[in-house]
C-alpha positions in Angstrom: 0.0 0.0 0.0 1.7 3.4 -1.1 0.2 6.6 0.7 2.2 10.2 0.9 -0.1 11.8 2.7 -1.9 11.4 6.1 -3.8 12.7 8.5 -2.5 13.6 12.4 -4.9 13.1 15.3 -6.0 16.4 15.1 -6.8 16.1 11.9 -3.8 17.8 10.2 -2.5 16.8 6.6 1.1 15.0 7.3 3.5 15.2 3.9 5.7 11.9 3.6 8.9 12.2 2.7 11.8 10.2 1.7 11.5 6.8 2.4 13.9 5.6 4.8 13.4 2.1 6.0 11.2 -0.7 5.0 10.3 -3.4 8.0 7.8 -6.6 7.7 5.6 -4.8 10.2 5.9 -1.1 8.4 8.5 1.6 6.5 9.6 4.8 7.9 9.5 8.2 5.9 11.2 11.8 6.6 8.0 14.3 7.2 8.3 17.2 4.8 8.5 20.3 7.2 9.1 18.2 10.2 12.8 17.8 9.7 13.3 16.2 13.9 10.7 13.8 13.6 9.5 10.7 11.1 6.2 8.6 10.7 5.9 5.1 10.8 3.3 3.4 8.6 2.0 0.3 9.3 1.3 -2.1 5.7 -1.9 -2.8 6.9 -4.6 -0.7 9.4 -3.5 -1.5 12.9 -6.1 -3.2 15.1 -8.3 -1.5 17.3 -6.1 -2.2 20.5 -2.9 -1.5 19.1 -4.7 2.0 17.8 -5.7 2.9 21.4 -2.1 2.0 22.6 -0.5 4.4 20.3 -3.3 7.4 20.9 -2.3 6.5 24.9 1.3 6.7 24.1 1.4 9.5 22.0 -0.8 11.6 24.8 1.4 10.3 27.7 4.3 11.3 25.5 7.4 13.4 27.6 10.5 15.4 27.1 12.0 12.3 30.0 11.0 9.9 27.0 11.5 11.5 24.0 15.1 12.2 25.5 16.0 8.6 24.9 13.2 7.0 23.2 11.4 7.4 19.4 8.8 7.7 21.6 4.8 8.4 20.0 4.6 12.0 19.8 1.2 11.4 17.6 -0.9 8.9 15.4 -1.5 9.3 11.7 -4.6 8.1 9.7 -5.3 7.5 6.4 -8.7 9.6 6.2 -8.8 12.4 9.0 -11.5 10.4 11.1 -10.3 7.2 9.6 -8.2 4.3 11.4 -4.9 4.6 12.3 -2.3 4.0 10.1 0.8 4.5 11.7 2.5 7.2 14.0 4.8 10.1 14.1 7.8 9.8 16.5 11.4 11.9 16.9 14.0 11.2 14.3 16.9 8.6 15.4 19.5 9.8 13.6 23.6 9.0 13.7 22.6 5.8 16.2 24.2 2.3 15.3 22.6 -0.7 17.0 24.3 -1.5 20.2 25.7 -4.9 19.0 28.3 -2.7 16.8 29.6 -1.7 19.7 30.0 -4.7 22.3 31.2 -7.3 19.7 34.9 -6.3 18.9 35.0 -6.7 14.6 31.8 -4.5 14.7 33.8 -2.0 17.0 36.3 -2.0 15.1 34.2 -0.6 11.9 31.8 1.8 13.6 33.1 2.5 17.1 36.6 2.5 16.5 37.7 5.7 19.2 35.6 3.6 21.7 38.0 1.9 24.9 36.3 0.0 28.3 35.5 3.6 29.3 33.3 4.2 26.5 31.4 0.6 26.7 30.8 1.2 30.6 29.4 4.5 29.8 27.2 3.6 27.3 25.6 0.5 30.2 25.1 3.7 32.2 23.5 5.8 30.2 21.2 2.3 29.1 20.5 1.7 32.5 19.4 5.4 32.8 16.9 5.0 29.8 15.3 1.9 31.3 15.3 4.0 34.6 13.0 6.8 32.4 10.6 3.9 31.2 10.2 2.7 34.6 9.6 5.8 36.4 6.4 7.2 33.7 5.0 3.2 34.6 5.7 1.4 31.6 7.7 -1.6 30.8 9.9 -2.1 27.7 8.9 -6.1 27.6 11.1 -6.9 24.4 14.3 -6.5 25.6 17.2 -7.3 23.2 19.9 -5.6 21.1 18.1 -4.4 18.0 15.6 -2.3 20.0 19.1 -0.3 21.2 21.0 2.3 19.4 24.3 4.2 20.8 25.6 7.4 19.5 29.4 8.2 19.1 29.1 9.7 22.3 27.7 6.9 24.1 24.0 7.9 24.2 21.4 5.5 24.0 18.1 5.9 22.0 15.5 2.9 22.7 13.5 2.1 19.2 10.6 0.2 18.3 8.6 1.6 21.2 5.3 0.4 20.0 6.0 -2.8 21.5 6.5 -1.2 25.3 3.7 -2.7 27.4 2.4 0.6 28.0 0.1 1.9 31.5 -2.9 4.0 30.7 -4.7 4.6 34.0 -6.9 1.1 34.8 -5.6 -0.4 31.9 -2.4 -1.8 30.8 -1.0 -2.4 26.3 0.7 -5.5 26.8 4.0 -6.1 24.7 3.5 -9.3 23.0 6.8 -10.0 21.5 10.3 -11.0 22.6 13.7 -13.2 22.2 14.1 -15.8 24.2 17.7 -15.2 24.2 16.7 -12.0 26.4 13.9 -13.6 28.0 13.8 -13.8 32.3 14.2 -17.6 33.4 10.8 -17.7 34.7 9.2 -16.6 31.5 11.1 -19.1 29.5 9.2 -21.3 27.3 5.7 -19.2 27.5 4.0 -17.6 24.8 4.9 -13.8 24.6 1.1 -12.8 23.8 -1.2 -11.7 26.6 2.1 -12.4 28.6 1.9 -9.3 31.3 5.8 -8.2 32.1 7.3 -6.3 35.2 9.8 -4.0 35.9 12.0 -6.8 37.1 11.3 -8.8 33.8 13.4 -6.0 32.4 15.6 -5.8 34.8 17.0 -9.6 33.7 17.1 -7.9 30.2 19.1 -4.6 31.0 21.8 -7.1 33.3 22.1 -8.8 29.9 23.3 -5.8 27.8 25.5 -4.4 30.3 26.8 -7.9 30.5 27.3 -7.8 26.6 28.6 -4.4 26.6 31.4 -5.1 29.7 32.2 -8.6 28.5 33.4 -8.0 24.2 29.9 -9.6 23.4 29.5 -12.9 25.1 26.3 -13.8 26.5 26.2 -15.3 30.6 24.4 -17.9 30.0 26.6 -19.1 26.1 29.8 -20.8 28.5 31.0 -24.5 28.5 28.5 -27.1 29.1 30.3 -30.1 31.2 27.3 -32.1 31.0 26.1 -34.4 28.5 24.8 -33.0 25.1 24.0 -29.5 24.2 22.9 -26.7 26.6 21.0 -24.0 24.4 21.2 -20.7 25.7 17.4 -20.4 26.4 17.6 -23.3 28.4 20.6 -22.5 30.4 18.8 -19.4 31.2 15.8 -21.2 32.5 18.0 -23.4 34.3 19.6 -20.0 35.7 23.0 -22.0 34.7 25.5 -18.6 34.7 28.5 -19.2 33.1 30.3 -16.6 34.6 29.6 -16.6 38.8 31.7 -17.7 41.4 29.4 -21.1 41.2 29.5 -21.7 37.8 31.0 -24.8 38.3 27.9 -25.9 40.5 25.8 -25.8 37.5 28.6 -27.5 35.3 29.6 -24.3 33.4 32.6 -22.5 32.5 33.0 -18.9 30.6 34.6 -19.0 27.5 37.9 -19.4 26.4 39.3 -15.8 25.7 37.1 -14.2 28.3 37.4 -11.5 30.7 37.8 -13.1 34.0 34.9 -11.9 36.4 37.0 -11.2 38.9 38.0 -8.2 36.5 34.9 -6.5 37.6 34.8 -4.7 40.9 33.0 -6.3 43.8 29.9 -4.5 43.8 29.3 -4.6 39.8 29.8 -8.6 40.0 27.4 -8.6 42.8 24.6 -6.8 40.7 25.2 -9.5 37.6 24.8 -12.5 40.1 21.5 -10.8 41.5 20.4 -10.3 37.8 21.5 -13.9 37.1 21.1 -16.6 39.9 18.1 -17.1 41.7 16.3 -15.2 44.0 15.1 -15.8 47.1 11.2 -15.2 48.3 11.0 -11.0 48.6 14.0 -10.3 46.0 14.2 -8.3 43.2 16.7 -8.3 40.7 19.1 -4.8 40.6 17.2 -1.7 39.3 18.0 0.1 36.6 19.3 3.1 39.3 21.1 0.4 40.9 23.9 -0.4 37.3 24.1 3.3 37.2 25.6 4.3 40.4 27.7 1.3 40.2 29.0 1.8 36.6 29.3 5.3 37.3 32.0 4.7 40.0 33.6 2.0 38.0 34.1 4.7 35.5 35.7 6.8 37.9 37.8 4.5 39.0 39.4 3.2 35.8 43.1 3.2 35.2 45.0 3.4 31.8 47.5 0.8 31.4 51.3 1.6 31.2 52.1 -0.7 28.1 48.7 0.1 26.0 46.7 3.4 26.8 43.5 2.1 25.0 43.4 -0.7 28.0 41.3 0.3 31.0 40.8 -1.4 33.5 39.1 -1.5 37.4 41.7 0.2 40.1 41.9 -2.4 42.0 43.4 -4.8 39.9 47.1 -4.7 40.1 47.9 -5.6 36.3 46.3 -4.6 33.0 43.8 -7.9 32.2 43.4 -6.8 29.0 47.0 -7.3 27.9 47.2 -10.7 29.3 43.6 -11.5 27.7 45.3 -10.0 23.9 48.5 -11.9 24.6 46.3 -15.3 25.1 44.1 -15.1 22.3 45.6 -13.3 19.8 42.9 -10.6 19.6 43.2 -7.0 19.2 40.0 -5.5 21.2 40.4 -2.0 21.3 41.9 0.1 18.4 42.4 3.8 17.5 42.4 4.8 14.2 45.4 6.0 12.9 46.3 9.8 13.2 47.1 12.3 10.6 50.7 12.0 9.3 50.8 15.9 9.5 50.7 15.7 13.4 53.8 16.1 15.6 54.6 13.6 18.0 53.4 14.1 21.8 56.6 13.8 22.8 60.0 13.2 21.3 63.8 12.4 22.4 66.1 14.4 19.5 69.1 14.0 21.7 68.8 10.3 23.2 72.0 8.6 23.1 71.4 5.0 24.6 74.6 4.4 26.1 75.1 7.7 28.1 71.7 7.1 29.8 73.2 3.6 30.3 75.7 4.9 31.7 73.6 7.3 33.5 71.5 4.4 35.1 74.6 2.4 36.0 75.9 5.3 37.9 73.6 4.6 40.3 74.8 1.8 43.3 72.9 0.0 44.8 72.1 0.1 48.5 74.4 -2.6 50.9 73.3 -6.1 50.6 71.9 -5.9 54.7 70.2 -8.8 56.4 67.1 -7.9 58.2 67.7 -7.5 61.8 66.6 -10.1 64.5 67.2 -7.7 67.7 67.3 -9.3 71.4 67.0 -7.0 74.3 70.0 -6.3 76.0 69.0 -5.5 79.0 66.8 -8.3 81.6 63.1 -8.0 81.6 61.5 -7.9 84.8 57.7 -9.2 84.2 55.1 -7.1 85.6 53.9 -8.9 88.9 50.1 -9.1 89.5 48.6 -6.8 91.9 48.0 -7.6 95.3 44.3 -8.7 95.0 45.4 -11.3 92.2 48.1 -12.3 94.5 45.6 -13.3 96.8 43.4 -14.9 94.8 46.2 -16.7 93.0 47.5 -18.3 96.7 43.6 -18.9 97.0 42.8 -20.9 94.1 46.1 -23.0 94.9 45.1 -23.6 98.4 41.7 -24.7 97.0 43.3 -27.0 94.3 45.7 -28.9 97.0 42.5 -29.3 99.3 39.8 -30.9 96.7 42.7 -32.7 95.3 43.5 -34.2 98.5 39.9 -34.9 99.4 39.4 -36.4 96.2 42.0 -38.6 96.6 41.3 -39.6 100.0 37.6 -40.3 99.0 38.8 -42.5 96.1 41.4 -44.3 99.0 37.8 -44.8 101.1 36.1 -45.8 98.3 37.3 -47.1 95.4 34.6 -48.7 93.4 33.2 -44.7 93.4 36.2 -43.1 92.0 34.3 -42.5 88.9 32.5 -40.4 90.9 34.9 -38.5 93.2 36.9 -37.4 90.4 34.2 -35.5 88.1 32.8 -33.9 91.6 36.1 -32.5 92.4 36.5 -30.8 89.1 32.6 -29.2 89.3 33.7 -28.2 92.9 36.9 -26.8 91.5 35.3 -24.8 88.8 32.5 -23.4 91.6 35.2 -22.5 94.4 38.4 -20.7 92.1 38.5 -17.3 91.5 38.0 -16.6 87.7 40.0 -13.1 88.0 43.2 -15.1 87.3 42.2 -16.8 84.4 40.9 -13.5 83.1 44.1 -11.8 83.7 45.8 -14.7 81.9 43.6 -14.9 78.9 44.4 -10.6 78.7 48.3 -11.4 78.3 48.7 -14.0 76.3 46.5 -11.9 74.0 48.9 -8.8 74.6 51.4 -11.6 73.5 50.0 -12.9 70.3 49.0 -9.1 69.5 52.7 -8.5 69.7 54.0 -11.8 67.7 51.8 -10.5 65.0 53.3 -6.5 65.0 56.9 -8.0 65.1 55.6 -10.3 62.3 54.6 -7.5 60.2 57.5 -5.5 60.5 59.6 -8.3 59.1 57.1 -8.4 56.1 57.3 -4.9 55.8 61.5 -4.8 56.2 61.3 -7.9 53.2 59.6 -6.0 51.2 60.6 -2.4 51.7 64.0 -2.2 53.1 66.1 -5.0 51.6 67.7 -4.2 48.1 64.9 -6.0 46.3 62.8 -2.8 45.1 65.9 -1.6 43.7 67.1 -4.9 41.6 64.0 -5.4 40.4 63.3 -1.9 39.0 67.1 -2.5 37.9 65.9 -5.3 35.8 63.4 -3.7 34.3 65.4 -1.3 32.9 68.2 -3.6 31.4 64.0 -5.7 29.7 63.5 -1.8 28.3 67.3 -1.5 27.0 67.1 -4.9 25.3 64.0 -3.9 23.5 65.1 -1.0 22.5 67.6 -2.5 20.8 65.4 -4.8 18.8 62.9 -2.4 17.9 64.0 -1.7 14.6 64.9 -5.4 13.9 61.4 -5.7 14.5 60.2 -3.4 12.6 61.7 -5.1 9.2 60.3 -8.2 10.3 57.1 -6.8 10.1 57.4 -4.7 6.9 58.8 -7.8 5.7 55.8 -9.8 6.5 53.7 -7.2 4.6 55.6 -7.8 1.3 55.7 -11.5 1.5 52.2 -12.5 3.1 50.1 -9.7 0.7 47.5 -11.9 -0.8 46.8 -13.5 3.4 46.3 -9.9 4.2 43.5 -8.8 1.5 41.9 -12.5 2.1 41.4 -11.7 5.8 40.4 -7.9 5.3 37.8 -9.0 2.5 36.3 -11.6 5.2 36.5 -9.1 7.8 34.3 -7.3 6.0 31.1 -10.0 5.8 29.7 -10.1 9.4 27.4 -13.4 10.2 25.0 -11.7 11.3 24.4 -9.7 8.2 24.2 -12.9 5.9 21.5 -15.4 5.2 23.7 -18.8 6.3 20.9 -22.0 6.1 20.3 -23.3 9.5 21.7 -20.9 11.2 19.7 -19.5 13.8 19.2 -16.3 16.1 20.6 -18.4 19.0 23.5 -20.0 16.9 24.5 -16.4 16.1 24.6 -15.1 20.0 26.4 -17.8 20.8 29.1 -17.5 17.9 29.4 -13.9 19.0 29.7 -15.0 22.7 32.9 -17.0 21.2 34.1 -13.7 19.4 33.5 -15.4 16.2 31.6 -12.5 14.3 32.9 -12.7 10.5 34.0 -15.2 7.6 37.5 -14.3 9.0 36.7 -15.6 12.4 35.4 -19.5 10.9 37.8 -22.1 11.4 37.0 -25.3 12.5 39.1 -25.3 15.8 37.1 -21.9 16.5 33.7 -23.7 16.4 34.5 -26.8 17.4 34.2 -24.8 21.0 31.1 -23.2 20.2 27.8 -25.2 22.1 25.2 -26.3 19.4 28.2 -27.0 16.9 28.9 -30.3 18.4 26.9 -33.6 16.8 24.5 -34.8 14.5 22.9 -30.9 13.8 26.0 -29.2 15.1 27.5 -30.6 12.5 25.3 -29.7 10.0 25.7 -26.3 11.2 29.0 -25.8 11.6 29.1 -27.2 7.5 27.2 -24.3 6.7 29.4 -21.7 8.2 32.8 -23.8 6.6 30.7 -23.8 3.2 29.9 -19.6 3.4 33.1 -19.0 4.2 34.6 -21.1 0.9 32.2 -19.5 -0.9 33.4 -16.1 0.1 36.8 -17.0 -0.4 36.1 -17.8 -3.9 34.6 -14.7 -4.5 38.2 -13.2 -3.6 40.4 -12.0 -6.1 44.1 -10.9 -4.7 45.3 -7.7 -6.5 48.9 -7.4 -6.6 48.9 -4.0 -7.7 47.7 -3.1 -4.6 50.6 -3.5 -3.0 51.3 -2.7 1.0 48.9 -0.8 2.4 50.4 2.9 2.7 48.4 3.5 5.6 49.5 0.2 7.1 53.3 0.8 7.1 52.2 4.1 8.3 50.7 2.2 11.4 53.2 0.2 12.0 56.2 3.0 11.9 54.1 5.1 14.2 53.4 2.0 16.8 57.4 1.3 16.4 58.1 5.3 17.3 55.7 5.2 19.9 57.3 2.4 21.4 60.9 4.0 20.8 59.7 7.5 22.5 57.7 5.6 25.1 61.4 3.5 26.2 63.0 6.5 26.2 61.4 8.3 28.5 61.3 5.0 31.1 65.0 5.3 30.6 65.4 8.9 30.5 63.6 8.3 34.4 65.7 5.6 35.1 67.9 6.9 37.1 66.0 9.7 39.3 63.9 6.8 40.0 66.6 4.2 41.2 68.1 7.4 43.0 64.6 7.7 44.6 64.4 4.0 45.4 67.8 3.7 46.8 66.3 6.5 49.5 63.5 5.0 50.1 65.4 1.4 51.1 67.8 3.8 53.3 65.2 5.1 54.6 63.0 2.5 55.5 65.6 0.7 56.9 66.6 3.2 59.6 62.8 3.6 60.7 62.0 -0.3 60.2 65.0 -1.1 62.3 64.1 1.0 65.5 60.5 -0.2 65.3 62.1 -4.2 65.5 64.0 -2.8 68.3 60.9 -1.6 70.6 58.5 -4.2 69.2 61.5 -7.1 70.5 61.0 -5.8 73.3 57.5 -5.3 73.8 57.3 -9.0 72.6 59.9 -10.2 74.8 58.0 -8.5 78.0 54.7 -9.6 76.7 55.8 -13.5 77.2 58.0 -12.4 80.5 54.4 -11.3 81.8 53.3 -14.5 81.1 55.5 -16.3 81.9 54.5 -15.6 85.8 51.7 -17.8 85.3 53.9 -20.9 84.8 56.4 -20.4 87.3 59.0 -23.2 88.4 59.9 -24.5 91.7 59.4 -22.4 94.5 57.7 -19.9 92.1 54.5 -19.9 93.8 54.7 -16.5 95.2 55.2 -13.1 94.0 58.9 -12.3 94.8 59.9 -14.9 92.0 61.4 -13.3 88.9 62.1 -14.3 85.8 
């Protein structure tokens, strides 16, 4: 059905423009005059229902919405009284569906500025888009990826809102679509229509994307199955069978390979995805949208850059960068800048270096004395602290007492023999009724003070280990002689790898050409919406990606259909590769050799400062062992002596022969 004009709800004449989409369900057209907004037109006349949902939307519409929502503004009919046809709603322009951003090859092409920073912000600013929906009463119901678009600055614009399960006074528009992919465990394997969702329904959803968005693409619930037979995402999800949690391995799962490990995340954002992922107990609700963006808000404060790769960010409290340990095991890049004009100067450069005068420099620089941590005695004898008079007293007591049930009990057991079962257990009750319990207290109070002062002494040896011997200094010594000796091999390097662009040419167009065809863009037979979210989850996203040792990994892709399946990815990938044709008057990239010169010269500047440092900082270390040693040796000195007058006190508690009494030292 073709139409260019319409009519508004008020009856006003709407122009269609261009036509800029075309959907089973509808096509999308510019409005002439109307340049911030576009209509949606429905194929056929929308039912009576779905006609009152829209007229409810567009009246409940609000700037809180239409901030981060194509939200109905108004309806559109094909006769001014007639029924409605479609709707008008803002224009969502420069937005790319958020799985261009989380899956790395898709980054790579549309996102390409965008680091950790960038994908935590974007979960924010999601989470405060479903926080919007919440707060007017709706529910977005069909939660998944291509309802979401990001911006280049990491807004996020929710789409297809005429699927919302919308709240119009008494009544309520339910949504009656979904994925089961992004479906809550409880609504697993129930028909979508007349199916009444919740806030928390959405919840499960929202913990998904931010899951997608921290973790490169993978999906919780896509890990390792050690079970027999397959384990299809939507029923690991109903089976609440995380992949990811500290008890994974309870349900027989394990992320996979090439993952960020969980323990990346800080405490309280891995405590949100197991709320959103295990289940609840009776009165729980999974996190709220509010929840993720305080949470992924601090995380973004917190972030550090890493020291060997700026584009790696990672939590604070992590000492090393997990992202270069995660590119070192698999092989992958996943965060890229693009390459800078060759007209700019370099941040910072090193005209003058000369390698072997900061050598020499460095060298300069002795180390502090090879000194043994000191193990001080006191010198002088240690008098323990006698008890006070009234303990004195009750110590003679409780002896006095112990020598007289003692000898009772002995003399009843002489008396009576066949009872000394008897005598024995009444002489400890009587024992435990008669003494005074203000020795044992005293006692119990010092050999605290004593283990309290084991464990000071204990950590100022740890602390002299690790501060004050000459450790600090060979190590950072060591480093410097790793950075010399790459240095020196950087150019070496370099040929290799300009090398390997001459000689390997028609490997390097073959992989760029399959770069370029993404799975999810092609029509592969027997390949399903599931198979592709879990391909994704294994970072296998393009042709370039297929291998059969890749799949092989991949749940679903195992026997009998699995194999069918994984023949059809193997079979579109040959076909694309005969499609190829290698050009060798192409030649090397220019713009290639320009990146790798630049990453050499980074690397060469980037050396040369650490060395340039070198010795400042070895000066500064050498201190700081001085230093620690001097204030680390008089606190051994007084905590040797608090420990050795904390077992002298005691001590008097266990005294030797004739050491009954007060007057006897130790």
């Amino acid at each position: 059905m073709s139409v260019t004009k319409l009519y508004s709800g008020t009856g006003h004449s709407v122009e269609l423009g261009q036509l800029l989409g075309r959907g089973g369900e509808g096509a999308v057209h510019d409005i002439t005059g109307r340049p911030g907004f576009v209509a949606k037109v429905y194929h056929q006349p929308t039912h009576p229902d779905q006609a009152l949902k829209l007229e409810n939307m567009a009246r409940q519409a609000h700037p809180a919405l239409l901030d981060i929502a194509a939200w109905p503004v108004d309806v559109l009919r094909a006769k001014p009284q007639g029924a409605v046809q479609g709707f008008i709603m803002p224009k969502v322009n420069g937005y790319q569906e958020i799985h261009s951003l989380y899956g790395p090859s898709h980054r790579k092409r549309a996102f390409p500025h965008a680091d950790w920073s960038f994908l935590i912000h974007a979960a924010r600013n999601l989470a405060s888009a479903f926080e919007a929906v919440h707060a007017r009463g709706h529910v977005i119901g069909d939660v998944n990826p291509g309802n979401v678009g990001v911006s280049a600055q990491a807004l996020v614009r929710l789409i297809d809102c005429d699927s919302f399960q919308i709240s119009a006074g008494d009544r309520s528009f339910l949504c009656n679509v979904g994925v089961p992919q992004f479906t809550a465990p409880e609504l697993q394997g129930r028909r979508f229509h007349g199916l009444r969702r919740s806030p928390d329904h959405d919840a499960f959803g929202l913990a998904l994307l931010c899951f997608h968005l921290l973790f490169m693409g993978r999906h919780p619930f896509a890990g390792r199955y050690q079970g027999r037979g397959d384990m299809p995402i939507e029923r690991a999800i109903k089976e609440y069978r995380f992949a990811f949690g500290p008890h994974a391995a309870a349900w027989l799962m394990e992320p996979p390979p090439h993952t960020l490990p969980f323990t990346a995340l800080p405490r309280s954002v891995a405590d949100l995805f197991e709320r959103a992922f295990v289940p609840l107990a009776v009165g729980q609700s999974r996190p709220k949208p509010r929840e993720w963006l305080f949470v992924l808000e601090r995380l973004n404060r917190e972030l550090r850059s890493c020291g060997r790769n700026t584009l790696h960010k990672y939590s604070r409290n992590l000492s090393h960068c997990p992202w270069c340990e995660l590119e070192r095991a698999s092989g992958a890049v996943f965060f890229t800048t693009p390459r800078p004009p060759p007209a700019s100067p370099p941040p910072i450069c090193y005209p003058d270096f000369d390698l072997d005068r900061v050598w020499n420099r460095i060298l300069a620089v002795t180390p502090p004395a090879v000194e043994a941590m000191p193990h001080p005695d006191p010198t002088t004898p240690i008098t323990p602290t006698p008890l006070p008079e009234v303990l004195q007293r009750a110590q003679r007591g409780n002896w006095i007492k112990t020598v007289v049930i003692a000898g009772a009990a002995l003399a009843a057991m002489a008396i009576r023999p066949r009872l000394s079962w008897l005598w024995l257990p009444l002489a400890a009750i009587l024992w435990s009724l008669l003494r005074d319990n203000a020795i044992r207290r005293e006692g119990q109070r010092r050999r605290l003070a004593l283990l309290a002062a084991r464990r000071e002494l204990t950590d100022l040896q740890t602390a002299w280990q690790q501060r004050a011997s000459e450790q600090p200094f060979t190590t950072a010594l060591h480093d410097l002689y790793t950075l010399r000796s790459r240095y020196r091999q950087l150019p070496e390097e370099l040929q290799r790898d300009l090398q390997r662009l001459e000689t390997d040419q028609r490997r390097i167009q073959l992989q760029a050409f399959l770069e370029n065809h993404f799975i999810d863009d092609a029509q592969i037979p027997g390949i399903r919406a599931t198979d592709r979210i879990a391909l994704e989850s294994y970072s296998i996203e393009t042709a370039a990606d297929i291998t059969p040792e890749a799949i092989r990994t991949v749940p679903g892709f195992g026997q009998r259909l699995g194999r069918q399946r994984t023949n059809a990815l193997l079979d579109w990938r040959q076909t694309l590769e005969a499609q190829f044709r290698y050009d060798p008057r192409q030649g090397v990239n220019p713009a290639t050799v320009a990146d790798l010169r630049l990453q050499c010269q980074q690397q060469r500047w980037s050396i040369e400062r650490e060395l340039l440092a070198g010795p400042d900082e070895l000066a500064k270390i050498k201190v700081d062992i001085l230093k620690q040693r001097a204030q680390l040796n008089i606190a051994l000195i007084r905590q040797a002596v608090r420990e050795t007058q904390a077992r002298a006190d005691l001590r008097i508690f266990y005294p030797g022969p004739g050491g009954w009494w007060p007057s006897h030292r130790i």
